[in-house]
N, C-alpha and C positions, 0 to 999 in steps of 0.2 A: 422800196424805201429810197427815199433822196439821201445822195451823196452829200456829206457835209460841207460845207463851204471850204475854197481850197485854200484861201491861208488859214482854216482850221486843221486842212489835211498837212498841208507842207508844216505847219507847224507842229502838230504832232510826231511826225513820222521824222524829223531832224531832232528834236528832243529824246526822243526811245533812241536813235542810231545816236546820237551822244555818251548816252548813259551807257548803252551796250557797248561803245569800243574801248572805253575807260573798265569796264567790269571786265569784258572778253582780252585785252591788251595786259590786265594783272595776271590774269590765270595765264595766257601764252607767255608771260616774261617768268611766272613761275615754272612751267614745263622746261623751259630752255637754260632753267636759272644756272646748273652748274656746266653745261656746256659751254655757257657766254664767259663762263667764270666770274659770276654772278652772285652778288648774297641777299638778293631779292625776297623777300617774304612779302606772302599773302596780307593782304589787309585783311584787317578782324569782319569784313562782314563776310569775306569768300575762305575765311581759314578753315573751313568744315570740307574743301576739297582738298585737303592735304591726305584728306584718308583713301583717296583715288590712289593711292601710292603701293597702297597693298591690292589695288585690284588690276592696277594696268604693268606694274612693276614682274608679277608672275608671266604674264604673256610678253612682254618686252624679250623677257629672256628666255623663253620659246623659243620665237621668232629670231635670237640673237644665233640658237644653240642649230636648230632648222636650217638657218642660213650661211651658219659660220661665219657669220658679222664678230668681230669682235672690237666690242663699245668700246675696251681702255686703251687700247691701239693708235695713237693719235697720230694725227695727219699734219704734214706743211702746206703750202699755199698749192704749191705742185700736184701734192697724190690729193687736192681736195677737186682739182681742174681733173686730175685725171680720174678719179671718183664720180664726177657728175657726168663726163664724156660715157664712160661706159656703163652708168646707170642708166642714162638718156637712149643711147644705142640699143641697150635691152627691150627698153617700150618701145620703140619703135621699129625692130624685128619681130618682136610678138604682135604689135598692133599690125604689122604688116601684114605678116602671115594667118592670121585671123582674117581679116579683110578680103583678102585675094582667095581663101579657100574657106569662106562662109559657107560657099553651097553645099559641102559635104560636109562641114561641124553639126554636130548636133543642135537642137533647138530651132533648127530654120522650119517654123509651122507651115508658111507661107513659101518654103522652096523659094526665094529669092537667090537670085544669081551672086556670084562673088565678083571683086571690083574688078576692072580689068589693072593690070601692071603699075598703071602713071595714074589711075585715080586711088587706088591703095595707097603708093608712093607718096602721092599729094597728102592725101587724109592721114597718113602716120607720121608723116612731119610734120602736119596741122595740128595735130595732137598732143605728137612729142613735145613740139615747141612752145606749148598751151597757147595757141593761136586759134586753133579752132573755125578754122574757115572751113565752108563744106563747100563741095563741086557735086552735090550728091542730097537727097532727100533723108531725113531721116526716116521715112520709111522705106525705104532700099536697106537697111540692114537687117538680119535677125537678134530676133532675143537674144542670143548668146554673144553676137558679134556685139552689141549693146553693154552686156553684164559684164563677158571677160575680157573685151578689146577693149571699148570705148570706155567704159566705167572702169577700170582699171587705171586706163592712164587721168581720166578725170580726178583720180586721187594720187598716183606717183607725180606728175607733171608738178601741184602744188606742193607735193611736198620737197621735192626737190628745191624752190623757191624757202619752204619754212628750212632745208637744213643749211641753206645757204646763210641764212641769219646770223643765228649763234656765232659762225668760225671768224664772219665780217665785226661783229660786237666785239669779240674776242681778243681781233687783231690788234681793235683800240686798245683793252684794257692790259694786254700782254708786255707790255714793252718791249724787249729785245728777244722774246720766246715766239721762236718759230711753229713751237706745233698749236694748231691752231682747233684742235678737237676730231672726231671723229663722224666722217661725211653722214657714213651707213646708221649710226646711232643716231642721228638726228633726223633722218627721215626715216626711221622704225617711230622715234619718239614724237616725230609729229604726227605719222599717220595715228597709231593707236590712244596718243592723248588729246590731241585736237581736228585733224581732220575727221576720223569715224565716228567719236562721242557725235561732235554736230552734226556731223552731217545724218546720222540717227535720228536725233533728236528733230531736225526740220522734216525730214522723211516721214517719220509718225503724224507729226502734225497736217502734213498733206494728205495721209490717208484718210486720216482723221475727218477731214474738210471733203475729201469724195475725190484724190486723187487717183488711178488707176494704180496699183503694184501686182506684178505677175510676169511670172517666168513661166507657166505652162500654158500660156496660149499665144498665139502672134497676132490674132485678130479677131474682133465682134462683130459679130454679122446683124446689123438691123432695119426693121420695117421704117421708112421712115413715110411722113405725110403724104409730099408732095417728087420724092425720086426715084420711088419704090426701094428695093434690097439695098443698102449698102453696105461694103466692108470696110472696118475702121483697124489701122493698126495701133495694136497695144502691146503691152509690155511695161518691164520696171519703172516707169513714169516716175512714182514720189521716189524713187532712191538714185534715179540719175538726176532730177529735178535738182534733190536739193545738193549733191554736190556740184553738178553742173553751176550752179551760182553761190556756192559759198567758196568755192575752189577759185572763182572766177573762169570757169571755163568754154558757158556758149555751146555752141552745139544742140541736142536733144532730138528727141523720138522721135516726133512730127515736124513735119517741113514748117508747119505755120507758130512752133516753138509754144512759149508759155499764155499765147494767145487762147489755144486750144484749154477746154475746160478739161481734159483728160494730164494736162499738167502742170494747169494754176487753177483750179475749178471755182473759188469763192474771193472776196477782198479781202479776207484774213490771210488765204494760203496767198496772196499776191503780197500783201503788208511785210509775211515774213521773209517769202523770197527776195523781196526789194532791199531789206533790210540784212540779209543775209550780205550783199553783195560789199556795202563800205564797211560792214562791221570786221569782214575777213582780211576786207586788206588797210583798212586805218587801223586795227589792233596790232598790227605788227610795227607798224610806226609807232605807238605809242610804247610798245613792250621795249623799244630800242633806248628809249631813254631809262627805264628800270636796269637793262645791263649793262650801261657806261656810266650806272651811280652818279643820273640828274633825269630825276621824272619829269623837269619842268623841259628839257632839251625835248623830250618826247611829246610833251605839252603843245608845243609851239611850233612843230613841224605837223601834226596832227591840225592844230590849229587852224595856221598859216592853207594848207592845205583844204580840209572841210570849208571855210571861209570861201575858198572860188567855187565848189562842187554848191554851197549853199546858195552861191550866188546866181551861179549857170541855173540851177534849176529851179527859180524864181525866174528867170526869165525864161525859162521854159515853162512854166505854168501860165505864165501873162499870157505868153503863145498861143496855147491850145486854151485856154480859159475863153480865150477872144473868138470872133469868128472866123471861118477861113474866108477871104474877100475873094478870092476864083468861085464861091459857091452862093454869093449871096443871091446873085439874079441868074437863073438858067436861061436858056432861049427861049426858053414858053414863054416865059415871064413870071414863073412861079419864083416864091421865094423858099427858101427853105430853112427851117426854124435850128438857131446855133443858138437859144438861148442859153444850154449848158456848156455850147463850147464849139471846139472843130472835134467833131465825132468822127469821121472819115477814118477809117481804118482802125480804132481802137473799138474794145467791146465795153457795153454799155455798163456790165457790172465790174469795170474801173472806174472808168469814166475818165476825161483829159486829164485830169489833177496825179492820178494815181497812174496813168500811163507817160506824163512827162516826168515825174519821178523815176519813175524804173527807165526811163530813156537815158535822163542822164546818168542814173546809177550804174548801169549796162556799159556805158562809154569812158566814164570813169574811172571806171574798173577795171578796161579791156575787157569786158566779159563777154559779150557780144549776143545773151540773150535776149528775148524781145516780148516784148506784150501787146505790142502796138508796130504797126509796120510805120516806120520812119518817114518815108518818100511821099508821106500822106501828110504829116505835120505843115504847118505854117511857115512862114519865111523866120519869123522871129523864133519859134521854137525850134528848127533846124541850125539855125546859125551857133543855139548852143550846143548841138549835139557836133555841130562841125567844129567849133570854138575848140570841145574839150579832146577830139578826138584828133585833131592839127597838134593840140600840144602833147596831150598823149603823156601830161605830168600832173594828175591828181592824186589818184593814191596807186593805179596801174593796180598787178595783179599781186594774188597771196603773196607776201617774200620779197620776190621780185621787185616789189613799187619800192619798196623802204630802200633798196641795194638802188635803184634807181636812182632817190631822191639824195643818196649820199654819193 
């Protein structure tokens, strides 16, 4: 089936990520409402998740009772620096120590070695710091180092950014009141009402579509055509997938990332990850002007912002729409057919339209997932992916971008 023309794609796929951060940005400003100290209500179309209150509300305080958080305890600017130093230290001791003695944790099917000293070191700062640069393949780790190292911090690293919010909202609306909210409550409250719901919810939907999910095997063994046996590693795909890009966090299973159909399989499961990506970190921008009581302030920095990320990747469409001119004449003298574009390095069921998309959404986001290898694109389509990554101020990551952009 042909791809639909791409300012039919670019124009749909910025229409849905509109609507979704204006919808997804009311329910995060109602999550965070009385931490911002906030009197934010739902609008009438989303007031039917106020009843989430009685479902996430019992495990909050669980998790509150389990951990010896204690929500009403408030914090100053101080114990919230010193809150996030020793939350951050904790993932990256545990992500350490995962990493370096993989070989003897459980779940290693494939017996993969543990990292040596300084590429642990590297990778649980990479992590920590939701940077996410690898010096390493994703298949070099095991299942487990995956579930409970890596997907672990996949989800504390963003939330650390979501509890940062609130206490910054706060500061404004506080006047001369120094406590400024409670660190540990707000990252209990982001994980279980906004990061796990979604990232759930995109999870299923990847499975749905023919993503791989599986914690009891590390690898598929298959007959292929023309290479004989080969072995594929697998693992939790659709549940690192989809927080790995709604978290903005990059990284993933396979070295060759969301490329591979084992962890974008279809153009729907690509549509939503794509869209995952601004919807997590523009809705928090917009949720900021719900807690300083001016939606339009949240308006206009969402705006202001979407406006260049829309811009960049119309020019990143022109890009790979076009041909690549290093490809037109080979030495033989054959030519070779770019009627749908520069295909070079992206797969066929994206197509350019739907891999310059996710290029720029990837860079915008700091998220650093990929569908498409980059170093293959055009002059014109790289220039925006170096454009946005020089400035490195579009929406940036969960939390993070909005603290950023103020």
């Amino acid at each position: 089936m042909a791809s639909p023309p791409p300012v039919i794609e670019y124009a749909v796929f910025f229409t849905l990520a509109a609507v979704l951060i204006v919808l997804v940005g009311e329910y995060l400003a109602w999550v965070y409402r009385d931490q911002a100290n906030s009197d934010h209500e739902l609008p009438r179309l989303l007031a039917g998740l106020q009843r989430l209150d009685s479902v996430f509300t019992p495990i909050e305080n669980g998790i509150y009772r389990l951990s010896g958080i204690k929500p009403r305890q408030e914090m100053t600017w101080k114990g919230q620096v010193k809150a996030v130093l020793v939350f951050n230290a904790f993932i990256w001791v545990l992500l350490y120590f995962v990493l370096y003695f993989q070989n003897v944790l459980p779940m290693n099917f494939v017996d993969v070695a543990g990292q040596s000293w300084d590429l642990a070191f590297h990778t649980a700062s990479s992590f920590t710091s939701n940077t996410n640069q690898q010096h390493y393949s994703g298949e070099n780790l095991s299942v487990f180092t995956h579930t409970f190292g890596i997907g672990i911090a996949m989800f504390l690293t963003p939330a650390t950014g979501l509890a940062l919010m609130p206490a910054f909202a706060r500061a404004f609306n506080n006047d001369e009141n120094p406590r400024l909210g409670n660190f540990y409550e707000n990252v209990v409250r982001g994980l279980v009402r906004f990061l796990l719901p979604f990232a759930f919810v995109i999870a299923l939907i990847l499975m749905a579509e023919g993503s791989v999910q599986t914690i009891t095997s590390g690898q598929l063994t298959v007959e292929t055509f023309t290479m004989g046996v080969q072995n594929i590693r697998i693992g939790p795909h659709a549940g690192i997938e989809a927080i790995k890009m709604f978290g903005t966090n990059g990284g993933g299973i396979n070295g060759a990332n969301a490329a591979t159909a084992f962890e974008n399989p279809t153009p729907l499961s690509n549509l939503v990850l794509t869209l995952a990506m601004p919807v997590g970190t523009f809705c928090a921008i917009y949720a900021w002007g719900a807690w300083v009581g001016n939606r339009g302030h949240g308006i206009a920095l969402v705006a202001a912002f979407f406006v260049i990320y829309a811009a960049l990747t119309g020019v990143a469409v022109v890009g790979e729409t076009g041909p690549n001119v290093a490809m037109e004449v080979q030495e033989n003298g054959l030519t070779v057919d770019q009627t749908v574009g520069n295909m070079e390095s992206k797969e066929t069921r994206f197509g350019p339209t739907a891999s310059a998309i996710w290029g720029l959404s990837t860079t915008g986001t700091t998220n650093g997932g990929v569908n498409s290898m980059h170093n293959s694109w055009t002059a014109l389509g790289a220039f925006s992916l170096l454009f946005a990554f020089a400035t490195n101020n579009i929406s940036n990551g969960v939390g993070t971008g909005l603290l950023n952009v103020l």
